[in-house]
C-alpha positions in Angstrom: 0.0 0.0 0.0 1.2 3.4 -0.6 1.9 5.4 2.1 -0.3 8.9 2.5 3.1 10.6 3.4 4.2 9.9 -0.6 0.7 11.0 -2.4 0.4 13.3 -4.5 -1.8 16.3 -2.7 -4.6 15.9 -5.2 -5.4 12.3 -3.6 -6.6 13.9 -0.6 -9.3 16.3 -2.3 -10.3 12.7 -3.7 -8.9 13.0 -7.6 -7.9 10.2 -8.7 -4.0 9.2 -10.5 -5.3 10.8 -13.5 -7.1 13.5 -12.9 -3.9 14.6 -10.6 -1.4 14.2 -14.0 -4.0 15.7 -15.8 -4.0 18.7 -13.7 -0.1 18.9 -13.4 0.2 18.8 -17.1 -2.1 21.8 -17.4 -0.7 24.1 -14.2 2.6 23.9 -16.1 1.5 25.5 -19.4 0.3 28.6 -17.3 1.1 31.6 -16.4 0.5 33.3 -12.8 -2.5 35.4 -14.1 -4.2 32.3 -15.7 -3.7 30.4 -12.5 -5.2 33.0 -10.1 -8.3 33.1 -13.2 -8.5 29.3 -12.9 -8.7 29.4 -9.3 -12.0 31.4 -9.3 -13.1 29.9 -12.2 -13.1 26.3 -10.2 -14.0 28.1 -6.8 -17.4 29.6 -9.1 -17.7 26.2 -10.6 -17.6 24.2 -6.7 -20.1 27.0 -5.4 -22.9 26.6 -7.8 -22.3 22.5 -7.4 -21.4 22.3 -11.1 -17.8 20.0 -10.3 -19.3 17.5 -11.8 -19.7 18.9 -15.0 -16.7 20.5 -16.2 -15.7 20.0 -19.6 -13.0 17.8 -21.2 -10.5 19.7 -22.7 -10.1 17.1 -25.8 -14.0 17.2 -26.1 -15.7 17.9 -29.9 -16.1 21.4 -31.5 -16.8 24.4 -30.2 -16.7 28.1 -30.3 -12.8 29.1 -30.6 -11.0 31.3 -32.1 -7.9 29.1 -34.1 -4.5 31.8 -35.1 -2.8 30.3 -37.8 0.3 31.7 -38.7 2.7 31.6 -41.8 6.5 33.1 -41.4 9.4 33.4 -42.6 11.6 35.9 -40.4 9.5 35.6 -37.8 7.3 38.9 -37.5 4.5 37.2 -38.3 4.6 34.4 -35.5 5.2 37.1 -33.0 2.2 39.0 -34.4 0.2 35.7 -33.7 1.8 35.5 -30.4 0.8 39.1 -29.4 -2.7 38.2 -30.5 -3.4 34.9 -28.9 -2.0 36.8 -25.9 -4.7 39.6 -26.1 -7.5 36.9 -26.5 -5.9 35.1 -23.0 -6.0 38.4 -21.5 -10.1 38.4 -22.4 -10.6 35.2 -21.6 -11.6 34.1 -24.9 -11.2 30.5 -26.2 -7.7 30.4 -28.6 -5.2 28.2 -29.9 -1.9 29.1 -31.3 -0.1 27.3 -34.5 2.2 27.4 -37.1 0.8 26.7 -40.5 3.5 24.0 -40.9 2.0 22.1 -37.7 -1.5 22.7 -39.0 -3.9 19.5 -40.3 -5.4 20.6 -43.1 -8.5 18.6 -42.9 -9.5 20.2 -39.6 -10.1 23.2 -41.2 -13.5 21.8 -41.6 -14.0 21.0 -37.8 -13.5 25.0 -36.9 -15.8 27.5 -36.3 -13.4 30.9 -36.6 -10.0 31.5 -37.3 -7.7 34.3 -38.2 -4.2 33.7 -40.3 -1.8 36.0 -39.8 0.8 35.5 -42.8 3.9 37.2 -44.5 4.9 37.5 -47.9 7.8 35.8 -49.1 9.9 36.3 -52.4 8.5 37.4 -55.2 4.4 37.1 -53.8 5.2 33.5 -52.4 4.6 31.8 -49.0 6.8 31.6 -46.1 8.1 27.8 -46.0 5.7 26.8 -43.2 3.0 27.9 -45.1 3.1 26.1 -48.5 1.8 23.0 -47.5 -1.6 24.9 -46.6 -1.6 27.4 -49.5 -1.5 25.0 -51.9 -4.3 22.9 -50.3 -6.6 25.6 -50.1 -5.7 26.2 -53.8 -6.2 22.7 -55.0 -8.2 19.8 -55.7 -9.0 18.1 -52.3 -9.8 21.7 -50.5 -13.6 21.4 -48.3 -16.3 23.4 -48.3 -16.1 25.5 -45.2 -19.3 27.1 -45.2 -19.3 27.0 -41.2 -16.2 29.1 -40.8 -15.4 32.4 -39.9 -12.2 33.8 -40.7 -10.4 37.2 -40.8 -6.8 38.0 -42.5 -3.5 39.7 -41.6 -1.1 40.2 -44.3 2.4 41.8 -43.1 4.6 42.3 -46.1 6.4 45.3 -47.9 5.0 48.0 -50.3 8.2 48.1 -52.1 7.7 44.7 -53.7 5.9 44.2 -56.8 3.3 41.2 -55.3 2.7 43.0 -51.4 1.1 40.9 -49.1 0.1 38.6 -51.8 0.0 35.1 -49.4 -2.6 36.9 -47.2 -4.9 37.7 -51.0 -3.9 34.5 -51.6 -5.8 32.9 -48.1 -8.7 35.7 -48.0 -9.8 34.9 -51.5 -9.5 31.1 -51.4 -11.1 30.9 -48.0 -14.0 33.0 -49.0 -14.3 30.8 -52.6 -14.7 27.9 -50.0 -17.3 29.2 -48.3 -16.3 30.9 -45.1 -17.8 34.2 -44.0 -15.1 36.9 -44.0 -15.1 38.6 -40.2 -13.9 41.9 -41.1 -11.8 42.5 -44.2 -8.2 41.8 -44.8 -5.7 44.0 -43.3 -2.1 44.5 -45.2 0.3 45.7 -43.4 3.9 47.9 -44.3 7.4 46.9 -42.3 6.1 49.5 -39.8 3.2 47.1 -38.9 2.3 47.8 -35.5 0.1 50.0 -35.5 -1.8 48.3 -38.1 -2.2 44.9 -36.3 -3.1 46.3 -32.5 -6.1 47.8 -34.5 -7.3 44.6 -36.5 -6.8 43.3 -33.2 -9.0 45.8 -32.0 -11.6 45.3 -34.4 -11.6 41.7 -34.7 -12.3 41.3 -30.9 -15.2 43.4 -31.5 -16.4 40.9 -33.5 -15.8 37.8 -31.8 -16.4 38.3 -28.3 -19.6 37.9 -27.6 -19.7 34.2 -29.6 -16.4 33.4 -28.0 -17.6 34.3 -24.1 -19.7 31.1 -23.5 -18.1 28.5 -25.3 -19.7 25.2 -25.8 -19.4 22.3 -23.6 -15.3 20.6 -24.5 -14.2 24.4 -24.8 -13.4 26.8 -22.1 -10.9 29.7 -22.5 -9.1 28.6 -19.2 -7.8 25.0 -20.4 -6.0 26.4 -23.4 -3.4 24.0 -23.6 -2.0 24.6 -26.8 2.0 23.7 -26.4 2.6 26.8 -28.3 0.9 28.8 -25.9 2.8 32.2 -25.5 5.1 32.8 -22.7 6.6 35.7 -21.3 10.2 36.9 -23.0 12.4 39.4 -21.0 14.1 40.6 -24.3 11.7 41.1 -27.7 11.8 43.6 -30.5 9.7 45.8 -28.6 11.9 45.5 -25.2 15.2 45.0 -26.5 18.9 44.3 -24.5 21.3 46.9 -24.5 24.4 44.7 -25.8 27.5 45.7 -26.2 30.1 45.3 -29.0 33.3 42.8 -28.7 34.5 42.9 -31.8 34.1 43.9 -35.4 37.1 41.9 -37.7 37.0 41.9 -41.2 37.3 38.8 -42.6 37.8 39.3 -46.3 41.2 40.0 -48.1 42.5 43.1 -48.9 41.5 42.9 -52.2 37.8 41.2 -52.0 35.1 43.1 -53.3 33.5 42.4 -50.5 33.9 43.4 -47.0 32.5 41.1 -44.9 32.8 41.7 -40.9 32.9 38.8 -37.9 31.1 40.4 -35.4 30.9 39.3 -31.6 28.4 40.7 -29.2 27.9 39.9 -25.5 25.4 39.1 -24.1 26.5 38.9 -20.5 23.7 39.6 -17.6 21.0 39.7 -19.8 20.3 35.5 -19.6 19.5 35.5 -23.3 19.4 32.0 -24.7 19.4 31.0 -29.0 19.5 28.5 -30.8 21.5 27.4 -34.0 19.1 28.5 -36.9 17.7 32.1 -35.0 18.5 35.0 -36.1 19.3 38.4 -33.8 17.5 41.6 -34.1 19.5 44.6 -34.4 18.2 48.2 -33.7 20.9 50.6 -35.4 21.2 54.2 -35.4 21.3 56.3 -38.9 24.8 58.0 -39.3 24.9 61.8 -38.4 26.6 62.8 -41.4 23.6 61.6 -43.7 21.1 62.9 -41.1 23.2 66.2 -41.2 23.2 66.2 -45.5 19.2 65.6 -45.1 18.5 68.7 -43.2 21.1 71.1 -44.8 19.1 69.9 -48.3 15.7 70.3 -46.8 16.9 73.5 -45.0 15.3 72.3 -41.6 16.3 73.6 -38.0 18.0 69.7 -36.3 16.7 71.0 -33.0 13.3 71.7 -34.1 11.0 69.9 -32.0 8.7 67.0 -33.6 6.3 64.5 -32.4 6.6 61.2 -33.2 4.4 57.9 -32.0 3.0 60.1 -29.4 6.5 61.6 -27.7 8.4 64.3 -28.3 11.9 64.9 -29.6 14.2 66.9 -31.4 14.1 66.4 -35.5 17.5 65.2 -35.5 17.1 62.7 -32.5 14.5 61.2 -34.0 15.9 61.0 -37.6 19.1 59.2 -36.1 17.4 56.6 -34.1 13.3 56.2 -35.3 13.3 56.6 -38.7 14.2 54.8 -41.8 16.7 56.7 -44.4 18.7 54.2 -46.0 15.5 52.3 -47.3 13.0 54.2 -49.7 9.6 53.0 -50.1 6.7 54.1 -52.2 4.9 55.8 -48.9 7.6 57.9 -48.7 7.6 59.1 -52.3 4.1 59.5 -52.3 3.6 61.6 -49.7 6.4 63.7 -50.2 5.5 64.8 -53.6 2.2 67.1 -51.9 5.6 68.8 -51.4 7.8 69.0 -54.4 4.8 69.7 -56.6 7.0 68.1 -59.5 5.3 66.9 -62.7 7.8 63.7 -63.4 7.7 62.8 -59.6 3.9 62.6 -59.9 4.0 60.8 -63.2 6.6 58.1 -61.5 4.1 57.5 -59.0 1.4 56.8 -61.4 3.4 54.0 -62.5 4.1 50.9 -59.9 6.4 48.8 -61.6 8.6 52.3 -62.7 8.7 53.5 -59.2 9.8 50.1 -57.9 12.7 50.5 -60.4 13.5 53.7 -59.1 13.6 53.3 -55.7 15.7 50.3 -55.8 18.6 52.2 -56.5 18.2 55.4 -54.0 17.8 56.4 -50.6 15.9 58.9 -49.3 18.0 61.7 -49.8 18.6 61.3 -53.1 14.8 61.4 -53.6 15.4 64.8 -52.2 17.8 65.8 -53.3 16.5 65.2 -57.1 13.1 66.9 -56.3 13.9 69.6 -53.9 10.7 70.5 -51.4 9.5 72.9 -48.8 8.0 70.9 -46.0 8.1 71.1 -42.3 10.0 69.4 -40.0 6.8 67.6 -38.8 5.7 67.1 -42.1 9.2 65.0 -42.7 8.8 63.4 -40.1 4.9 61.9 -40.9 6.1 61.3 -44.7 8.9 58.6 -43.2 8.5 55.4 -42.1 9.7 54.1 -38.5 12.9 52.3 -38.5 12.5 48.5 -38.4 15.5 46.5 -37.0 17.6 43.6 -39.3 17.6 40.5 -38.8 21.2 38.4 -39.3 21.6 34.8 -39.2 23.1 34.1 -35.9 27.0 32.7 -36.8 27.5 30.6 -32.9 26.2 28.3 -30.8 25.9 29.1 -26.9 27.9 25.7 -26.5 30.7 27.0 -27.9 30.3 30.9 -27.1 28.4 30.8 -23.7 27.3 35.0 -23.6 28.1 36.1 -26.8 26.8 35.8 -29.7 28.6 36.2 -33.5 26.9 37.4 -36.7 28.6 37.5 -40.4 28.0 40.9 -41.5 28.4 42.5 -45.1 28.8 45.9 -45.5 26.5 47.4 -47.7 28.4 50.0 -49.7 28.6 51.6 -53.0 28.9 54.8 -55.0 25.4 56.6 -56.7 24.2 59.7 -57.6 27.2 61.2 -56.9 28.1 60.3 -53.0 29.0 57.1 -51.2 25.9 55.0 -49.9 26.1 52.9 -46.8 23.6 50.3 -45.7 21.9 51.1 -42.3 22.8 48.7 -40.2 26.0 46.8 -41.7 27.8 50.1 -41.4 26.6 50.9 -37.8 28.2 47.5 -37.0 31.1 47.8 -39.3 32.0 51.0 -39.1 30.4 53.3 -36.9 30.1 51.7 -33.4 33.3 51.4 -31.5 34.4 48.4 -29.5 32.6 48.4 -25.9 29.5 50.4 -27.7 25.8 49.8 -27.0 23.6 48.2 -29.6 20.0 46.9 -28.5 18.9 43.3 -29.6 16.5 40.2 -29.6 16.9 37.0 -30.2 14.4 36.1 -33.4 13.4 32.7 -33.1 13.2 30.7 -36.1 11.6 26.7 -35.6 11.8 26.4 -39.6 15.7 26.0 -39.4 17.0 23.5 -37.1 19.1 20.7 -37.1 17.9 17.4 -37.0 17.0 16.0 -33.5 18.9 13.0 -33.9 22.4 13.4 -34.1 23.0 10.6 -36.3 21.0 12.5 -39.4 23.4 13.4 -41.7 23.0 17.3 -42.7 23.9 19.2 -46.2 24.3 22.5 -46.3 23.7 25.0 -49.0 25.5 28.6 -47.9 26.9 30.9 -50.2 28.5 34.7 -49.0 27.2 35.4 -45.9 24.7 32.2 -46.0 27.4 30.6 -44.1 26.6 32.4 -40.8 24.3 29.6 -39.5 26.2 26.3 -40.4 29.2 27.9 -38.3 26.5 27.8 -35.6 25.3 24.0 -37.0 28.9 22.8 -36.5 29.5 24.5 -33.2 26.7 22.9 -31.7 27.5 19.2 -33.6 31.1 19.7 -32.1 30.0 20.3 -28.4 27.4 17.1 -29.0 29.5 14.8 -30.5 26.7 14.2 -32.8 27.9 11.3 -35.5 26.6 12.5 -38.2 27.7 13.5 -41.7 27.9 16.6 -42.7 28.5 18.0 -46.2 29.2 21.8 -46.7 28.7 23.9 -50.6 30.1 27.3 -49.9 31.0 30.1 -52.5 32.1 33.4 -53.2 34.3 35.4 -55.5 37.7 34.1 -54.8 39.1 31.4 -52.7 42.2 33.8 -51.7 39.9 36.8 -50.6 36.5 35.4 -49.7 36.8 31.7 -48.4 35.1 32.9 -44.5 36.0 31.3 -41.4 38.5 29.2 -43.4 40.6 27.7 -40.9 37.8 27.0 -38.8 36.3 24.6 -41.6 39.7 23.3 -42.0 40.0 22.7 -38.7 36.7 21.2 -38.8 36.8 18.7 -41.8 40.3 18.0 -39.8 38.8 17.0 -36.7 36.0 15.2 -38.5 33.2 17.4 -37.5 32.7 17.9 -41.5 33.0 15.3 -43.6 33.1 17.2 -47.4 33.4 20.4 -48.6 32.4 21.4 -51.9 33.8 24.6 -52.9 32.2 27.4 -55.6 34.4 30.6 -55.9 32.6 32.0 -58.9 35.4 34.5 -60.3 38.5 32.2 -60.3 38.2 30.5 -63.7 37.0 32.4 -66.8 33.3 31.1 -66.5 31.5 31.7 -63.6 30.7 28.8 -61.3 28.1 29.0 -58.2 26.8 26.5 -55.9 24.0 25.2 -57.9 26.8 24.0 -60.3 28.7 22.0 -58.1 25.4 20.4 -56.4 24.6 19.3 -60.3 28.4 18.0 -60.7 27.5 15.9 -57.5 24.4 15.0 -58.1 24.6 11.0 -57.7 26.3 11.7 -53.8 24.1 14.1 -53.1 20.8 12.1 -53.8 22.4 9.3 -52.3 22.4 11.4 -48.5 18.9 12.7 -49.7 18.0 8.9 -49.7 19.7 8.0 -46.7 17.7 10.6 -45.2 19.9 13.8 -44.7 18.1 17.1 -43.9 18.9 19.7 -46.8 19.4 23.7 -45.6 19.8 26.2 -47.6 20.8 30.1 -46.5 21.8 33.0 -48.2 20.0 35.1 -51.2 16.2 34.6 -51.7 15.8 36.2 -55.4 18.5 34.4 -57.4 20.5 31.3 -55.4 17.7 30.3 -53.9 16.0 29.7 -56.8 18.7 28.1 -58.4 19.3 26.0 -56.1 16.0 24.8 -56.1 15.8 23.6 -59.7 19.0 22.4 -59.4 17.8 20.0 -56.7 15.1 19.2 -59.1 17.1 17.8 -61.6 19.0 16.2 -59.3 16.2 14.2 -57.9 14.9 14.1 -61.7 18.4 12.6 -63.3 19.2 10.3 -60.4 16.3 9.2 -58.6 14.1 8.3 -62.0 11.7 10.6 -61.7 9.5 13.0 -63.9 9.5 16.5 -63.5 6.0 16.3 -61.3 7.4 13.5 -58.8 10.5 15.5 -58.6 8.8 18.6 -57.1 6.8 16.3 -55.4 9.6 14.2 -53.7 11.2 18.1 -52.6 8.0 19.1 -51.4 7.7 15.7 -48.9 11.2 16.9 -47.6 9.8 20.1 -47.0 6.6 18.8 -45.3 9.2 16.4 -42.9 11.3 19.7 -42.1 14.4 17.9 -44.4 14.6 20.5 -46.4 14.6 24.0 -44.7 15.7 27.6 -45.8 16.3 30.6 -44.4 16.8 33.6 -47.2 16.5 37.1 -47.5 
């Protein structure tokens, strides 16, 4: 018998083995504030003699709100987050997933949900939405004339096909049948604002179907594993950081300049894993705030207002505001000013204005169509500064509190002056040793490595691309994780651009890495990238494919993405035997069992 000294406390309020594991299971997965709620909730419940009838958590449908989310970067998933977080704070039935999680067929089985979805690429899905994209889209998609649904697109106005994944949902959702909640929001980079008040409105909407849920639903047993938890450090609350080092690690004679950069950490108890990315805040450089002014003719210490505070103009145009990017909000608003007939015919045309503004910043926009405008009205024609996001280059294993990025330093001559990216030159060039630069960690579950150790890994990482398989290896070192590991990497020149080089010698040396294919595109007279050499080993490479090695890819979205891409399709098409259709078929099965996983920008 067991002794009353060794039960669990639940025994003596009479539950039984279950019900007590049951309970423990769900305490965990809650926060203080839902646990005081749950408290009265059950205290109400035990008053009015209703025990007995408390619902099941795993009972049949009900009235719930489902968040579906699609990202790539991340901003979407914490938009979800910050949503499923408003409808806990309401007490409002919600569960939290990512799209890649998702089962398509329940769709069916819910009564509302809201997808909140980015744009990838050129009008594409993020990776952990494809799989339900193209279901909605195809053959086998339901009727879903019982579902409620509302949309949240966050993309960029200066690509051709904005927000075009969250069109993409609200259109195919309605063709199915659902009712449409409220209508679509798309959202800019400086989304915020945007998404509190679709929030806002949404809610509206819901509430009063949500607040008495049906019996096998009740807001306070929201057990979703993803259910959001509280993070010290975020985008909106970041860590002031400080800078160890800033090393260039491309020859003297690269046309590149490409920076190791180390940051600590220390105190702040920040934790990442291989595969995140950190969030940088940077500030603008002075000298390019100073040019603006002097060509605008506008007082620095003129005092604005911006999100609701005060500063001085230049204050806020060297740390809020975004300069080194243009973007059609910009241009459009700014022309009220410049009252210029070819400025208002380039905004007429989309495609033309794209054009334009890839190859300026916003002072050469004014600088080309000179304006009279107040300081304040600058200041409301500019969008707020949104922070970059860089591959993260270490693993804590090996690092403990610091953590490395691969930076390149955007740089190059136009329109007469020297142009510098944002924040590759704050971290390059501008902050010193010692200095303070504010961070996040951005989580990204779409890139990992393989939870066994024994999966052998390939890795796809031109340039800069190669940030995150440092951080792989790192952590497959510290494991002693046996499996293989194959590495393409390419660049310009083997002499000038071969990064971390004696690391992956050291590496392949110690038999961390097993091969190294190597791409360095200007050393011969034709030009030869990754995608080439993945063709010339074709027959190996399918080979790991079929042995079941997880396939990452990292670097440029536009171009070696994409070549990459059909490159492993001809692969898979020339070695495995298979058409064209079961090729993209046999890459999209990888994709759907997280074997084949990319992270591009």
């Amino acid at each position: 018998m067991t002794s009353p000294i060794n039960q669990p406390p639940g025994f003596a309020a009479g539950l039984n083995e279950n019900q007590w594991a049951q309970i423990s299971q769900a305490s965990a997965t809650l926060n203080p504030q839902q646990l005081t709620w749950l408290s009265g909730y059950f205290a109400g419940l035990a008053q009015n003699g209703q025990a007995s009838t408390i619902p099941s958590v795993t009972a049949g449908p009900s009235q719930s709100m489902t968040i579906l989310y699609g990202s790539q970067t991340g901003n979407a998933k914490g938009v979800a987050e910050e949503y499923k977080a408003k409808l806990d704070a309401l007490n409002l039935p919600s569960k939290l997933v990512s799209m890649a999680d998702y089962k398509h067929k329940q769709l069916k089985t819910e009564s509302h949900v809201a997808i909140v979805v980015s744009t990838h690429g050129e009008g594409e899905a993020p990776d952990d939405a494809v799989e339900l994209h193209s279901f909605l889209g195809g053959k086998k998609a339901p009727k879903l004339d019982g579902l409620k649904f509302a949309v949240l697109g966050l993309g960029d106005t200066s690509y051709e096909f904005f927000c075009q994944t969250a069109k993409d949902f609200d259109n195919r959702l309605q063709s199915l049948g659902a009712k449409r909640i409220i209508d679509r929001v798309d959202c800019d980079v400086d989304y915020d604002e945007a998404a509190t008040a679709w929030f806002e409105s949404l809610n509206h909407e819901i509430k009063d179907e949500l607040l008495a849920p049906s019996a096998g639903a009740d807001p306070s047993l929201n057990l979703d594993a993803q259910s959001v938890a509280a993070t010290q450090y975020t985008k909106k609350a970041p860590f002031a950081a400080s800078l160890l080092e800033s090393q260039k690690i491309t020859g003297r004679d690269s046309v590149k300049d490409i920076r190791h950069i180390e940051i600590s950490l220390e105190e702040s108890g920040i934790q990442y894993r291989p595969g995140d990315a950190l969030g940088v805040w940077f500030e603008n450089d002075e000298q390019l705030v100073a040019a603006l002014l002097a060509t605008l003719e506008l007082n620095p210490e003129e005092s604005i207002t911006f999100s609701g505070e005060d500063y001085s103009l230049k204050q806020v145009l060297v740390s809020k505001l975004e300069l080194t990017q243009s973007y059609p909000s910009f241009v459009q608003a700014y022309a009220g000013f410049a009252n210029n007939v070819e400025l208002n015919a380039l905004i007429e045309d989309k495609a033309v204005l794209r054009e334009y503004l890839a190859e300026r910043q916003i002072i050469d926009i004014v600088r080309q169509y000179p304006a009279k405008l107040s300081a304040q009205e600058l200041v409301d024609a500019l969008r707020g500064m949104t922070p970059r996001l860089y591959s993260i280059a270490s693993s804590q294993a090996e690092v403990e509190d610091e953590v490395h990025l691969t930076v390149a330093l955007v740089e190059f001559d136009a329109h007469g002056s020297v142009h510098q990216g944002g924040a590759s030159s704050f971290l390059s060039k501008r902050l010193n040793e010692g200095g303070e630069v504010k961070v996040f960690v951005e989580t990204n579950d779409n890139f990992r490595l393989p939870d066994d150790g024994n999966t052998p890994v390939i890795m796809v990482g031109p340039g800069t691309g190669i940030a995150p398989f440092r951080a792989f290896m790192q952590q497959r070192e510290a494991e002693e994780a046996s499996g293989e590991n194959w590495l393409f990497f390419g660049n310009p020149n083997y002499t000038q651009d071969f990064l971390y080089q004696t690391e992956w010698q050291r590496f392949v040396k110690e038999g961390v890495v097993n091969k190294v294919t190597l791409a360095f595109s200007r050393d011969q007279e034709e030009k030869i990238y990754v995608q080439h050499r993945m063709l010339e080993q074709g027959a190996e490479l399918y080979n790991w494919l079929e042995k079941g090695a997880h396939f990452y890819v990292c670097g440029d979205a536009n171009h070696m993405a994409k070549d990459v891409q059909d490159a492993l399709v001809k692969i898979v098409i020339e070695h495995g035997g298979k058409t064209e259709e079961e090729a993209e078929q046999y890459l999209s099965d990888l994709r759907r069992a997280k074997r084949y996983q990319k992270d591009v920008y």
